[in-house]
ZASERO-721368 format. One line per 10 residues: for each residue x, y, z of C-alpha. Coordinates in steps of 0.2 Angstrom, whole numbers. Each point is the difference from the previous one (the first is absolute). Layout:
N
X:Y:Z; ...;
***
This chain:
471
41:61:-27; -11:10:-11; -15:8:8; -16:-4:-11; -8:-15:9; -14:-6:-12; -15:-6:9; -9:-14:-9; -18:-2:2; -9:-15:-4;
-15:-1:5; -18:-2:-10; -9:-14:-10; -1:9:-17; -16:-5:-3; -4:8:-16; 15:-10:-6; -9:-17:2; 1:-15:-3; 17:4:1;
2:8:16; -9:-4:14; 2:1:18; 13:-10:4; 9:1:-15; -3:19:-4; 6:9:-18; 17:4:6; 7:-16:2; -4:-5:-19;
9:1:-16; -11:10:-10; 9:2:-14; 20:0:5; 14:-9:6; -6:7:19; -14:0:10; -5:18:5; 5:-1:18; 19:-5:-8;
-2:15:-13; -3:10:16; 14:-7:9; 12:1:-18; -2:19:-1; 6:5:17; 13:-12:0; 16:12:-6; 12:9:11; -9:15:5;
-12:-13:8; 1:-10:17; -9:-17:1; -18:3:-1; -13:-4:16; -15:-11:-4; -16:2:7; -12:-15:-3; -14:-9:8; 1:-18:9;
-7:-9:-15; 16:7:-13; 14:-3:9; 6:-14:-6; -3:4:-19; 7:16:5; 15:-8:6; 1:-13:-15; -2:15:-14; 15:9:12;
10:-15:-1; -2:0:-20; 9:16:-3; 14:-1:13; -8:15:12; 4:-1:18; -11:13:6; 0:12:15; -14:-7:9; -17:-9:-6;
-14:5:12; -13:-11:1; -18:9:6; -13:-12:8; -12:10:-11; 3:14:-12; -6:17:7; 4:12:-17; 17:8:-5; 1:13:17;
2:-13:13; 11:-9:-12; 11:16:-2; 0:5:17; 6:-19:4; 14:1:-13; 5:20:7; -2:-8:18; 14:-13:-6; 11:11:-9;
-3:17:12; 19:-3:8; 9:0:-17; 9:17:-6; -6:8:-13; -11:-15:-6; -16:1:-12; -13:-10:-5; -7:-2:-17; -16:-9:2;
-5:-9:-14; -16:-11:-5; 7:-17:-5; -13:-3:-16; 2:13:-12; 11:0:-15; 13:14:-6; 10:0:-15; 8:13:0; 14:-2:14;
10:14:-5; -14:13:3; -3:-8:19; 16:1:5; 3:17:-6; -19:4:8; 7:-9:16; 16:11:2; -13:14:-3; -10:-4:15;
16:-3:10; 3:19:1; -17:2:4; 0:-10:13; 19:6:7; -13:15:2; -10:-5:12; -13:-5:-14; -13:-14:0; 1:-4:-19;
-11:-12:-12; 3:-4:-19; -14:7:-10; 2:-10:-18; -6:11:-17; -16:-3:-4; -1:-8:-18; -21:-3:0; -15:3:11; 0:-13:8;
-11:-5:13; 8:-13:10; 14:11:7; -1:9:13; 9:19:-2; 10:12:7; -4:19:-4; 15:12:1; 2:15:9; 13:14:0;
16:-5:-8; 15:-6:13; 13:15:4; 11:-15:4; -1:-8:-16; -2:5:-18; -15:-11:-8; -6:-7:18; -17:8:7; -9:2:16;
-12:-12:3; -19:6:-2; -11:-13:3; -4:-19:-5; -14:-6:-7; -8:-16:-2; -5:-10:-18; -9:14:-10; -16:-4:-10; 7:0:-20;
-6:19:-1; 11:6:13; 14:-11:-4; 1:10:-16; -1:18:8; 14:-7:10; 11:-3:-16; -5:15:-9; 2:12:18; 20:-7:-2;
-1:2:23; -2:-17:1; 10:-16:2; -4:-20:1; 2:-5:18; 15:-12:-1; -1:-6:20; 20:3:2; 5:11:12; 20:7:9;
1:6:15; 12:1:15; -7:-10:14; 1:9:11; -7:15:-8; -16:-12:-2; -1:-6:17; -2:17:5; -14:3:-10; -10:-15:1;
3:3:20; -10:17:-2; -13:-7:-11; -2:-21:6; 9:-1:16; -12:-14:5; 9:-9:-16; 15:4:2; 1:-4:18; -9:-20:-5;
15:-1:-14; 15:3:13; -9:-12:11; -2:-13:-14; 20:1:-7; 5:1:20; -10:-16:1; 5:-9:-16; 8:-16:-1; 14:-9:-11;
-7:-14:-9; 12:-6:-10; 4:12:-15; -14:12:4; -5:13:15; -19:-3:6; -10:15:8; -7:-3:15; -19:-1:3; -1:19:3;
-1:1:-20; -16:-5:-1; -7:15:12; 4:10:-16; -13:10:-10; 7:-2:-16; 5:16:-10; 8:6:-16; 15:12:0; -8:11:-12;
-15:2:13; 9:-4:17; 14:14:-2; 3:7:-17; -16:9:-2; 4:8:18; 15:8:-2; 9:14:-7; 15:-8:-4; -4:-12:-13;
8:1:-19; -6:-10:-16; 14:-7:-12; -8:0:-19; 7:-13:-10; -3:-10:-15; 7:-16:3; -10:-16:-11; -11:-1:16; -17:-8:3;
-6:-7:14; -4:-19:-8; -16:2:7; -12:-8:-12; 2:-11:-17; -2:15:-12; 12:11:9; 10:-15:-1; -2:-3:-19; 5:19:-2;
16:-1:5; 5:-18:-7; 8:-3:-16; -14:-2:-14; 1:-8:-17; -6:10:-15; -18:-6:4; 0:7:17; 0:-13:10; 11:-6:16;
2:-20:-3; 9:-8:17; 3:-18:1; -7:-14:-12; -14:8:-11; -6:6:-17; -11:12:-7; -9:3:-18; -10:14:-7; 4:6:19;
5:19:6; 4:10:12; 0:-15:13; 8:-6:16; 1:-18:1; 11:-9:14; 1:-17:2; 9:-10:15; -6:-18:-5; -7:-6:-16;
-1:7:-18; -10:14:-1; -9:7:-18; -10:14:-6; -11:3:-14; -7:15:-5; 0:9:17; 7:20:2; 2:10:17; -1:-17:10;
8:-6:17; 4:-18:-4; 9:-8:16; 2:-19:4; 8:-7:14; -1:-19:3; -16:2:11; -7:15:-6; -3:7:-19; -7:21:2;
-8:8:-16; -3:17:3; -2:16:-12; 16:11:4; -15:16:3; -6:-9:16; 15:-9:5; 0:12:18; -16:-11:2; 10:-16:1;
3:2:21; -21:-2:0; 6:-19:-6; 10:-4:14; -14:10:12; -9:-14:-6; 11:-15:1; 0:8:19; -16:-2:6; 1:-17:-8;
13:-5:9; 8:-5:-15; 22:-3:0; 0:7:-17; -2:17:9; 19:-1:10; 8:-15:-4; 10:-3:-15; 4:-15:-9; 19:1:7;
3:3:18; 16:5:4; 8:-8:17; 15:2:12; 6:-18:-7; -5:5:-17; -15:0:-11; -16:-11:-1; -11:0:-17; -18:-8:-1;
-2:-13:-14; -17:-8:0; -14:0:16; -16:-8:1; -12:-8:13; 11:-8:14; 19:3:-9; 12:12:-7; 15:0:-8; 14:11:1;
18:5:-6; 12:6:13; 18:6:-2; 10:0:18; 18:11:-2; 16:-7:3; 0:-1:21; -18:4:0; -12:-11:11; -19:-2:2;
-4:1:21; -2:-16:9; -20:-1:-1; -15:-12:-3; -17:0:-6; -15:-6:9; -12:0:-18; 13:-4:-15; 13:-15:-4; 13:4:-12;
10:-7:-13; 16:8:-6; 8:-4:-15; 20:6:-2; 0:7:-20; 19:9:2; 12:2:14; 1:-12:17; -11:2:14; 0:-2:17;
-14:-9:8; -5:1:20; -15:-12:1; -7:-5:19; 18:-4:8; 9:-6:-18; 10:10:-12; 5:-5:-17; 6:8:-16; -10:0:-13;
8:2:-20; -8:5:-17; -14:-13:-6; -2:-6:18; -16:6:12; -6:-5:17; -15:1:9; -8:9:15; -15:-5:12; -11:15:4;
4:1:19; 18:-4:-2; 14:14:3; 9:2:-13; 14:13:-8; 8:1:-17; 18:7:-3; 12:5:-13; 19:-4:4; 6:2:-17;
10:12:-8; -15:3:-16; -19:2:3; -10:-13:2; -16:-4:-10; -15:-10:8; -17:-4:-4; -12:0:13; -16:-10:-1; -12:6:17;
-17:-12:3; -11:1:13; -16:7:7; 7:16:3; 13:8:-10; 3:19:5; 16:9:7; -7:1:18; -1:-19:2; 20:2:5;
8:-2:18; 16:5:0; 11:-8:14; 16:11:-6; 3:12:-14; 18:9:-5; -9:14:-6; -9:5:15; -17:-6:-5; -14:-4:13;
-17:-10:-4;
***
């Protein structure tokens, strides 16, 4: 078996990506321009022969989409871990060493699953780099080639150049996101690298040093996996987690130590951070602007304009952020677009959904898209798989009506059951237990029409649930 392991992280909410990502459907589980989602362009690039199956590490709210985006590009992976909260990349490594720390010769290669590379050739070749550095006892990190001053990323300043390996460095220090001034004497000094958050390492060369530098961590980490549970496809820690202080790697352990190495590399990669980094790296037409989905653009330049629902046009707008989806539209000019997260800071306090929860929800059975909502109703689309099934449940608040589009459905309704084919619909009393099923062999498309006094997601009781869901 080859010995790289890749250790997926996919944690964040990507909020200077909104409307687009938000908490529970964060940036790297969209198409932002590709065939993939990020997290499956992760998952694609350490998918050759010199990898083994990658390990996961998500929180409770991604796992299913996790799974489903998995189950897309045929990847059976090692392990997903499943934290109760996310606690920053060090306790997520030492979990992932802690897992793998009885495998000969194994290494991980953490990597962030939102960023985009495009040159693939250049990381595997920087990847086999950091392999000998980290044969040598090495703690490495991949510093990518700055092309601008930018001050969104953090960096990596080099240090004495590696007697290991010709073109790898010692590492010097990190810094966090410059002011622009800075940024610039960092490109011009030529010491200095953009902080890609990808690190290798043997485990259990970085158990050792996390025990001499967070022994209180590493010892809740062991106590979190040892008390982990199967739940179905995933492996959930334990309570223990949540004792955590979270930490980065940079800060918990590479900073510390004498045995860490940067990787340079030039590799296509930005972090997909914000809408103009975005529009930089995405195909342009000779006006300069990035058009995704239905839209249109006159006397327009030098633009970004998304849109996931309706048509979309600009007039007469340059160096703008124009992003609709079908219950938000953003205008932003592309200079202040890192002010976009003091939006959803806002829709926060608010208590406003648009902050967390997108217009598609992603379920084990399937998927469930709003439609229309007003004052006492709400109307959805849902898709349930093949096999897949809703848990047995009822509402105290809200009466449905289901409507079967495409597909047969299964209906349990009080102590009934019934099929239920296309142009047919039935009817279910608030108060009334109730399940809906797919036993078909293609999805099956519903409409789903909610009424009542009372029409959020926490109005369910759920008396059974294949999934392992509780509430």
């Amino acid at each position: 078996m080859p010995r790289i392991f890749p250790v997926i992280l996919s944690g964040g909410a990507g909020t200077r990506l909104w409307p687009l990502s938000r908490e529970l459907y964060p940036k790297q589980f969209h198409r932002l321009g590709g065939e993939h989602t990020l997290f499956q362009e992760t998952l694609l690039r350490v998918s050759g022969p010199q990898f083994s199956p990658p390990v996961i590490v998500c929180n409770q709210e991604h796992r299913f989409i996790v799974n489903h985006q998995l189950r897309e590009i045929g990847i059976v992976p090692e392990a997903v871990i499943v934290e109760p909260e996310g606690r920053n990349t060090a306790p997520a490594a030492a979990i992932a060493a802690l897992l793998l720390e009885n495998r000969p010769d194994a290494l991980l290669l953490m990597m962030p699953s939102d960023q985009v590379v495009t040159d693939i050739k250049k990381f595997h070749a920087a990847a086999a780099q950091a392999e000998k550095l980290a044969d040598g006892g090495a703690l490495v990190t991949f510093g990518v080639a700055p092309e601008s001053p930018h001050t969104g990323y953090g960096y990596i300043r080099r240090g004495a150049a590696s007697a290991v390996m010709p073109g790898a460095y010692e590492v010097a220090g990190f810094v966090e996101k410059p002011d622009a001034a800075t940024a610039e004497s960092y490109l011009q000094s030529g010491d200095y690298y953009w902080n890609s958050g990808m690190f290798m390492f043997a485990p259990p060369v970085y158990l050792k040093a996390l025990a001499g530098l967070q022994p209180g961590m590493l010892d809740l980490c062991r106590a979190a996996l040892a008390g982990a549970k199967e739940d179905l496809f995933f492996r959930r820690l334990s309570e223990e987690f949540l004792q955590i202080k979270g930490d980065s790697i940079d800060y918990a352990v590479m900073e510390h130590v004498s045995h860490s190495a940067v990787v340079p590399v030039s590799m296509g990669w930005s972090d997909a951070g914000t809408w103009s980094s975005l529009w930089e790296t995405s195909e342009k037409n000779a006006e300069g602007n990035c058009m995704v989905g239905d839209t249109l653009a006159v006397a327009t330049s030098n633009t970004y304009i998304r849109s996931d629902d309706c048509l979309v046009a600009a007039v007469g707008v340059r160096d703008m952020i124009i992003v609709a989806t079908k219950d938000v539209v953003l205008v932003a000019d592309r200079k202040h677009d890192q002010a976009i997260k003091g939006i959803v800071e806002q829709l926060r306090r608010d208590n406003r959904r648009e902050s967390h929860t997108p217009p598609v929800m992603i379920r084990p059975w399937g998927w469930a898209k709003s439609i229309d909502e007003g004052p006492r109703f709400h109307v959805k689309q849902i898709q349930i798989d093949p096999g897949g099934k809703l848990s047995l449940q009822k509402h105290w608040h809200r009466s449905e009506h289901w409507i079967v589009v495409t597909g047969t459905a299964l209906i349990t309704r009080g102590e009934e059951s019934f099929l239920l084919r296309e142009n047919e619909s039935t009817y279910i009393p608030a108060g009334t237990v109730h399940r809906l099923e797919n036993p078909g062999k293609v999805p099956l498309r519903m409409i789903e029409v909610q009424s009542g006094e009372y029409l959020e997601e926490d109005d369910i009781i759920r008396m059974e649930d294949a999934y392992g869901r509780a509430g």
